[in-house]
C-alpha positions as CSV (number, residue, x, y, z in Angstrom):
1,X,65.7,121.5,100.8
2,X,67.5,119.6,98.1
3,X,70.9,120.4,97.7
4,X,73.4,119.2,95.0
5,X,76.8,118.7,95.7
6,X,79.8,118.8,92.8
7,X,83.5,120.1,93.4
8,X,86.8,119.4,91.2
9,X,85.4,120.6,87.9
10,X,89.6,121.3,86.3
11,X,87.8,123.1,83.6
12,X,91.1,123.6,81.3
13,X,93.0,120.5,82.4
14,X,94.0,118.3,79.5
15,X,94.3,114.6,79.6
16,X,98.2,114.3,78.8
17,X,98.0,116.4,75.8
18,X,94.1,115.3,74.9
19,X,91.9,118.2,75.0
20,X,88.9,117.6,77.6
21,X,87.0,120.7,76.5
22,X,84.2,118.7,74.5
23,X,83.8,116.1,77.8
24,X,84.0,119.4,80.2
25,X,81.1,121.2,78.5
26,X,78.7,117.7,78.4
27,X,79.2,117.9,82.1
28,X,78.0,121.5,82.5
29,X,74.9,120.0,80.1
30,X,74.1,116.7,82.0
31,X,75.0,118.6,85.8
32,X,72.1,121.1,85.1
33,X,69.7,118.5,83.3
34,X,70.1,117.2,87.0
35,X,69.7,120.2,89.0
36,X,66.4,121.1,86.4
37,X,64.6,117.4,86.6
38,X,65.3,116.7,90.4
39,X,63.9,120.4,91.0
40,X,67.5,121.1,93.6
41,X,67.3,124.6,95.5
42,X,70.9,124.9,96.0
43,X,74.1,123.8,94.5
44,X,77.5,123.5,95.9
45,X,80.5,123.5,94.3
46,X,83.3,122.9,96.8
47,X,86.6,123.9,94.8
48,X,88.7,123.6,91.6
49,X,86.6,125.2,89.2
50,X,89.9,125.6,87.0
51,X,92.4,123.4,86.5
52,X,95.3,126.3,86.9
53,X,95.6,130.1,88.0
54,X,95.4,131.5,84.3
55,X,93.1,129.3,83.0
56,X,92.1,129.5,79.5
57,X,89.4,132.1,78.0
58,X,87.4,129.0,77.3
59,X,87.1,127.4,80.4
60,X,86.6,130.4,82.4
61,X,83.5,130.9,79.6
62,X,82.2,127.6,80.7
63,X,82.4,127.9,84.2
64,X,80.2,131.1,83.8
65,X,77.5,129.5,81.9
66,X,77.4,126.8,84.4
67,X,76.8,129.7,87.2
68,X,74.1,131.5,84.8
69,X,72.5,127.8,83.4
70,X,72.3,126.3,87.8
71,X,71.2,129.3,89.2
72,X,67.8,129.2,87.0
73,X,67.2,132.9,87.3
74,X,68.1,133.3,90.8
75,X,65.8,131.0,91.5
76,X,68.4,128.4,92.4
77,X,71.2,129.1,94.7
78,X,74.7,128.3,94.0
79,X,77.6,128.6,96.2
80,X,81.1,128.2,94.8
81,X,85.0,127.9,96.8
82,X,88.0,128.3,95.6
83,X,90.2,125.0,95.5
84,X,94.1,125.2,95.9
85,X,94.1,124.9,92.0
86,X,92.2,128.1,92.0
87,X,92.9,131.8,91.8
88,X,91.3,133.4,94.4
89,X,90.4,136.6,93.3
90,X,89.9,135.0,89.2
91,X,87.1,133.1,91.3
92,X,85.5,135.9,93.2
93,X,85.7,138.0,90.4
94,X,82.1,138.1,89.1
95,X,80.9,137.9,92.9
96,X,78.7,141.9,92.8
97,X,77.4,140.6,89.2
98,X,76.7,137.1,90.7
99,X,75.2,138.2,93.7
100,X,72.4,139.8,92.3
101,X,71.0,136.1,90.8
102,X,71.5,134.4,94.1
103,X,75.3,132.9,93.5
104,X,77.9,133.5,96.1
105,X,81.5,133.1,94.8
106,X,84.1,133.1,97.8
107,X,87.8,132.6,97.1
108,X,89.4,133.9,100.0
109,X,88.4,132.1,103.9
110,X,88.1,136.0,105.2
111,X,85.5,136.7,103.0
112,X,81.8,137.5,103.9
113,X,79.3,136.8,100.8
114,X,77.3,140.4,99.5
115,X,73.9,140.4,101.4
116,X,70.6,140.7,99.1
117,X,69.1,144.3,99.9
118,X,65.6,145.1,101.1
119,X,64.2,145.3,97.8
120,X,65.3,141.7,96.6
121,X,62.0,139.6,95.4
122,X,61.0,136.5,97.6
123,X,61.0,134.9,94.3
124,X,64.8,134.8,94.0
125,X,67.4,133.5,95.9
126,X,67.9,135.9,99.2
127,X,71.4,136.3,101.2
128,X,69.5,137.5,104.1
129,X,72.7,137.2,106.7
130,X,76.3,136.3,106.5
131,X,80.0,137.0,107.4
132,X,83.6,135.7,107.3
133,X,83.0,132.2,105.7
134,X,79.6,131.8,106.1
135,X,75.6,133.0,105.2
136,X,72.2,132.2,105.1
137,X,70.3,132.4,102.3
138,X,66.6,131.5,101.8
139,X,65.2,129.9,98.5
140,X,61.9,130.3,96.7
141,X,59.4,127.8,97.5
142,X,61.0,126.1,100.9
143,X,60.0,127.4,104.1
144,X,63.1,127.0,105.8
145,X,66.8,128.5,105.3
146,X,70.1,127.0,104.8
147,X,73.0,128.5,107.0
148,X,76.1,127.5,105.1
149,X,79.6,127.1,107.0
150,X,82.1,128.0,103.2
151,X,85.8,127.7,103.6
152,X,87.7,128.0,100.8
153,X,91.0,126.2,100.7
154,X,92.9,127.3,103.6
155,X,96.4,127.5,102.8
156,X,98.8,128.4,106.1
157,X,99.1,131.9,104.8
158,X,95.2,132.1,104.0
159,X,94.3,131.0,106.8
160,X,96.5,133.0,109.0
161,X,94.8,136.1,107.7
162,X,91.6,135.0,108.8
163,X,92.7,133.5,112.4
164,X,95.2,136.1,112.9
165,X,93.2,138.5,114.3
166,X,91.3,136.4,117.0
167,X,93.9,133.6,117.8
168,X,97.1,134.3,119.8
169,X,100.4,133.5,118.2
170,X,100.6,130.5,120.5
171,X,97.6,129.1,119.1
172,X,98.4,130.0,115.7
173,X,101.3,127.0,116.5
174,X,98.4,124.9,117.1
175,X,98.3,121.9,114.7
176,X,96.4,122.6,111.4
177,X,94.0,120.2,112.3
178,X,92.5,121.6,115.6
179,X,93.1,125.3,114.1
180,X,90.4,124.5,111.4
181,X,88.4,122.8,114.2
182,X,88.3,125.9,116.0
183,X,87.2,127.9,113.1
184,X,84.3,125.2,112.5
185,X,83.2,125.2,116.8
186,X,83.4,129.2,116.0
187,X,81.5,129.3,112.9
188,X,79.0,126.9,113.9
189,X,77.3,129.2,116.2
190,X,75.5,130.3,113.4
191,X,73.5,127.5,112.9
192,X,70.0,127.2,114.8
193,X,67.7,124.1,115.1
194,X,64.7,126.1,112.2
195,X,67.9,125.6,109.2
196,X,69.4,123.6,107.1
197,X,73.2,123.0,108.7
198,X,75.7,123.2,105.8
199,X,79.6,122.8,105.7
200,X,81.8,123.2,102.8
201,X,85.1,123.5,102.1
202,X,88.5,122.2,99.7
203,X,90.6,120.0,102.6
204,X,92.6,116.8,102.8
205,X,90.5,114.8,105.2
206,X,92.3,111.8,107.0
207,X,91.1,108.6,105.7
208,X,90.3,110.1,102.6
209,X,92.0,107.6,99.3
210,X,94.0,109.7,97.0
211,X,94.6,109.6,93.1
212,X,97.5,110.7,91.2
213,X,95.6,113.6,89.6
214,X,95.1,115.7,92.9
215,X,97.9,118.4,93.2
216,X,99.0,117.6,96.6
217,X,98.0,120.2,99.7
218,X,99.4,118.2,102.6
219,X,103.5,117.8,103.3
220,X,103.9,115.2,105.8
221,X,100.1,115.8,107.1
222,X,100.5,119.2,108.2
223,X,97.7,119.9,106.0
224,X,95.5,117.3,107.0
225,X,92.5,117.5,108.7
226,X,90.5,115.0,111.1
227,X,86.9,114.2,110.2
228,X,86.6,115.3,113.7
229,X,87.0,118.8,113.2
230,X,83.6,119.0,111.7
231,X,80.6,120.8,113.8
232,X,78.2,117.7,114.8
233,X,75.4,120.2,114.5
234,X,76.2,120.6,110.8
235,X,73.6,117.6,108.3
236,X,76.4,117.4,105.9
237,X,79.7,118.3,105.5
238,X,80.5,119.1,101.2
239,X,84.4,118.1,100.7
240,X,86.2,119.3,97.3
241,X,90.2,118.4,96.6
242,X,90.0,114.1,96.2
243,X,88.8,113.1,92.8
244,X,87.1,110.1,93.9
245,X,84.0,109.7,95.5
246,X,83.7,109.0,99.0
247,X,82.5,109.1,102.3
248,X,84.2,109.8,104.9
249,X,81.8,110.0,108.6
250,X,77.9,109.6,109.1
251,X,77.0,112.1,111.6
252,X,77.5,114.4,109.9
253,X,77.3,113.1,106.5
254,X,80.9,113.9,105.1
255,X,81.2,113.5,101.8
256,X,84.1,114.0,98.7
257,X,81.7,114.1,95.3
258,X,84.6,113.5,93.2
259,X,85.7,114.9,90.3
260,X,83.3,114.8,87.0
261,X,86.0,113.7,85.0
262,X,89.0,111.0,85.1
263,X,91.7,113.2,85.4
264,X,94.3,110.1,85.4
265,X,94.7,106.8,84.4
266,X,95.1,106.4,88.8
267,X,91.2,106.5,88.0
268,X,90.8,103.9,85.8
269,X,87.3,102.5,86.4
270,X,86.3,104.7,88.5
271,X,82.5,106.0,88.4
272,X,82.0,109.7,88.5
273,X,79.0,111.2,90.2
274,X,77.1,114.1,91.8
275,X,75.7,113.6,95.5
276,X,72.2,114.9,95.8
277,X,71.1,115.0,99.8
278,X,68.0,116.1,100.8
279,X,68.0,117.7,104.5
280,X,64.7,119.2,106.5
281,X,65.3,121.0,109.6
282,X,65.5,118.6,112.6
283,X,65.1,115.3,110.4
284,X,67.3,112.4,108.8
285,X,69.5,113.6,105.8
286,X,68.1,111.6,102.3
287,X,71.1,110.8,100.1
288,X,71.3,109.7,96.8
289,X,74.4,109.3,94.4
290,X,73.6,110.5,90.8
291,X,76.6,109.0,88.4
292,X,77.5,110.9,85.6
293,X,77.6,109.3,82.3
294,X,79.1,112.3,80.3
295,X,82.6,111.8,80.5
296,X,84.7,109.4,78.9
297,X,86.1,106.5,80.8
298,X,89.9,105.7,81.4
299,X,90.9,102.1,80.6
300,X,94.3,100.2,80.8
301,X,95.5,97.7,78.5
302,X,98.0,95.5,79.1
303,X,98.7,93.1,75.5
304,X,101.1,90.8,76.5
305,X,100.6,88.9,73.1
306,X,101.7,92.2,70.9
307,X,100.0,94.0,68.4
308,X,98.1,91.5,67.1
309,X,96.4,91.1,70.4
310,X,95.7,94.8,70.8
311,X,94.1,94.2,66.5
312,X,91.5,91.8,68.2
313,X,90.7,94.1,71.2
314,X,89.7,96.3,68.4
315,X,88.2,94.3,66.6
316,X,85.9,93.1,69.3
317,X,85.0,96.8,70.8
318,X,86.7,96.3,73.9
319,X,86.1,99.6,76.0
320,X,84.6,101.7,72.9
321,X,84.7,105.3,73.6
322,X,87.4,105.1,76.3
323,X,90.9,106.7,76.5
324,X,93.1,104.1,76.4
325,X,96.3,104.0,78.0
326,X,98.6,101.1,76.5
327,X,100.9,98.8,77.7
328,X,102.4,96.9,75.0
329,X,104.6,94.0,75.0
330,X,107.1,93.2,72.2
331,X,110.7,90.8,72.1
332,X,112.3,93.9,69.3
333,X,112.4,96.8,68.7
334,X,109.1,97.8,66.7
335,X,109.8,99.1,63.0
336,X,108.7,102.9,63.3
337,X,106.3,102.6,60.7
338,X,104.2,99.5,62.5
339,X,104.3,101.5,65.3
340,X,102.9,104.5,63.6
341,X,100.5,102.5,62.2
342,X,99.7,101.0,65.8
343,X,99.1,104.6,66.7
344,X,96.6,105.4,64.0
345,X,94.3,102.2,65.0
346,X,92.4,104.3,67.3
347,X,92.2,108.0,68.2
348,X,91.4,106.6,71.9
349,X,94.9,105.5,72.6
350,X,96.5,108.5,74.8
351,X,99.5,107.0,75.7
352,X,101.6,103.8,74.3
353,X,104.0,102.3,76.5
354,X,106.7,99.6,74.7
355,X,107.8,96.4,77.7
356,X,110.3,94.5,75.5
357,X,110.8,91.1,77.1
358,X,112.9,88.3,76.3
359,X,111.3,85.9,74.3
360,X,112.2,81.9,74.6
361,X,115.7,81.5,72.8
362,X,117.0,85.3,74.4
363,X,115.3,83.5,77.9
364,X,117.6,80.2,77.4
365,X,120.9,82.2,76.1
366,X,120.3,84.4,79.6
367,X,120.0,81.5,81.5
368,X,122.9,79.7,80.2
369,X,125.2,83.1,80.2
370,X,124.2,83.3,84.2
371,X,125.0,79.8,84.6
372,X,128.3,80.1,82.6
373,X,129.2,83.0,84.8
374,X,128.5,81.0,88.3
375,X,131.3,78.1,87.1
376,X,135.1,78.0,88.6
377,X,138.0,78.0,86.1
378,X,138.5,74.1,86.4
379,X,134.9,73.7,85.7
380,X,135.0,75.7,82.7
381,X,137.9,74.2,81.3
382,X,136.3,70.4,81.5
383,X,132.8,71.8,79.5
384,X,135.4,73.5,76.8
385,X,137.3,70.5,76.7
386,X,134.6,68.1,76.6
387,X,132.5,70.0,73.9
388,X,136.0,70.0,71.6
389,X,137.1,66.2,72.4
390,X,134.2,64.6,73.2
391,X,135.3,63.4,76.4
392,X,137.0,64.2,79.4
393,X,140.5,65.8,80.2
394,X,142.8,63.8,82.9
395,X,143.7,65.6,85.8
396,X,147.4,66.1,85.2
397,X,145.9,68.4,82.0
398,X,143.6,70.1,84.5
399,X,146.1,70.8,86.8
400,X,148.6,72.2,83.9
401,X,145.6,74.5,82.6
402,X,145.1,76.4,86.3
403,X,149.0,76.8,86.6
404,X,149.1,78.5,83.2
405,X,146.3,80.6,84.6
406,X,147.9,81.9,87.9
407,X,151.0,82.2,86.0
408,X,149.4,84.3,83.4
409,X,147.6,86.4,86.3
410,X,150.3,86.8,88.2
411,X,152.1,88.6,84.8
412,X,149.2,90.8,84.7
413,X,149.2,92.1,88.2
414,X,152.5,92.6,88.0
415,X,153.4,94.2,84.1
């Protein structure tokens, strides 16, 4: 069985105030060229469909045509999570109407998929079993079934209405770690030695690196979870919440696809991809990263030499078709026409950021005003009076000056 993994989609989410929707929609484009030419029986999509709870008409349009587009017909399975961006119930809306083309939408950890009835054609996608955060589903032309273990993003207060039921409140105290662990040793039962073993879920795993794009889940790691916590029965583990892709154990697999997109200039050079694995029952797992090339790139510029620098960048085609976030160093104030003009140079500049730093002469006056300010009295009165005379005072006239001084100080502390 091949199986496509994908998760962190932020279909709505703008690029500090740029709109992404074009990028968003080549994704949905290339991602199902992929799932069509690689001929993949099942997709998963491990969280953050939407970039927000009330996402925008638009995006929640998209999303659906990726569900109709992947599933091929219900020839193709597709299995979707909600992500802590997510909605849960927007997510699971569609789930009767999505069933009935082999796509299982699950916002919710408590909530068992819609099984396929008696009458559903072997040539579509079957839920032939399933419960609270997991199924099995069976897909045209592979003689084996894939159990999947799916946990959407489980908050304290979603969880707790899943484990409230079996766990004591003593265990319910139980670190969040070895709670989801639980869950997984639980869950895992399901899977037999004929299927493919499948975990998915939207977590913060230890060890996994973080951008500044993910909305944070974890407060001082009490939603964090150990690779550990996994079922070793399970040939891959399907990760959605970090934006860059990674991987994070080998038996099982454990994997973070990543987002499509560069959601922050964190990810900067980054390579987005899709991980395609491909599992039989009882064998190795066969893994292969497929990078996207539908988004733009992110790129940071730092012109230390000014505008004219950031002219020959231009110029030369430095980073073509990339959003551009600038770093621009000046010694002045830039005139507010040059630096509307700056702005119109590209439509790829997102952001421009003025560093104003001193220049030689402003260098040397600093320098000299820090050195000025380090001198005694005495010491200033010699450099005055050598500058003005052209040589050097006698002591008695030295002497003289700092008694004027005091006595003038001592006036002032006491007027």
């Amino acid at each position: 069985m091949r199986i496509l993994h994908t998760a962190d989609w932020h279909f709505g989410r703008q690029l500090e105030g740029r709109d992404r929707r074009a990028e968003q929609a080549a994704f949905v484009d290339e991602l199902c060229r992929i799932a069509d030419e690689r001929e993949v029986h099942l997709v998963l999509v491990a969280g953050d469909v939407y970039d927000s709870v009330n996402p925008p008409a638009w995006a929640e349009e998209l999303f659906y045509e990726a569900l109709e587009r992947l599933s091929a017909g219900g020839r193709r399975g597709v299995v979707v999570i909600a992500g802590n961006h997510d909605q849960p119930e927007r997510v699971r809306a569609a789930a009767p109407l999505a069933s009935k083309h082999g796509i299982v939408l699950l916002g919710l950890p408590k909530e068992a998929p819609l099984l396929s009835g008696p009458e559903a054609s072997p040539e579509r996608v079957r839920i032939v079993d399933g419960g609270p955060s997991w199924l099995e589903l069976a897909v045209p032309d592979v003689d084996h079934h894939a159990v999947v273990l799916a946990l959407p993003y489980p908050s304290e207060s979603r969880l707790k209405e899943l484990l409230s039921e079996t766990f004591t409140p003593e265990q319910m105290q139980l670190a969040f770690s070895e709670r989801i662990q639980t869950l997984f040793a639980d869950l895992a039962g399901r899977f037999r030695g004929d299927t493919v073993n499948l975990v998915m879920s939207h977590l913060f795993v230890m060890g996994g690196k973080e951008t500044e794009s993910e909305r944070p889940i974890q407060i001082g790691g009490a939603l964090t979870v150990s690779p550990d916590a996994f079922p070793p029965q399970a040939h891959y583990v399907a990760l959605g919440h970090l934006h860059r892709l990674q991987k994070l154990g080998e038996r099982p697999l454990i994997r973070y696809s990543g987002s499509p997109l560069a959601y922050s200039f964190s990810e900067a050079g980054q390579s987005k991809a899709v991980v395609l694995v491909e599992i039989v029952p009882g064998g190795e797992v066969q893994e292969e990263i497929v990078y996207l090339q539908s988004g733009k790139p992110l790129a940071r510029w730092k012109a230390t030499e000014g505008i004219a620098q950031v002219e020959r960048w231009l110029e030369e085609g430095r980073d073509a078709g990339t959003w551009i976030d600038l770093e621009l160093h000046v010694s002045d104030v830039i005139d507010p026409a040059e630096f509307q003009r700056l702005r119109k140079l590209s439509d790829d500049f997102v952001s421009i950021r003025r560093v104003v730093v001193q220049g030689e002469r402003e260098q040397e006056r600093e320098e000299a005003r820090t050195e000025l300010a380090e001198l005694q009295p005495d010491q200033l009165f010699r450099r005055f009076f050598e500058r003005r005379r052209g040589a050097q005072p006698d002591e008695r006239l030295v002497d003289l000056f700092l008694r004027l001084l005091a006595e003038e100080s001592g006036e002032e502390e006491t007027g």
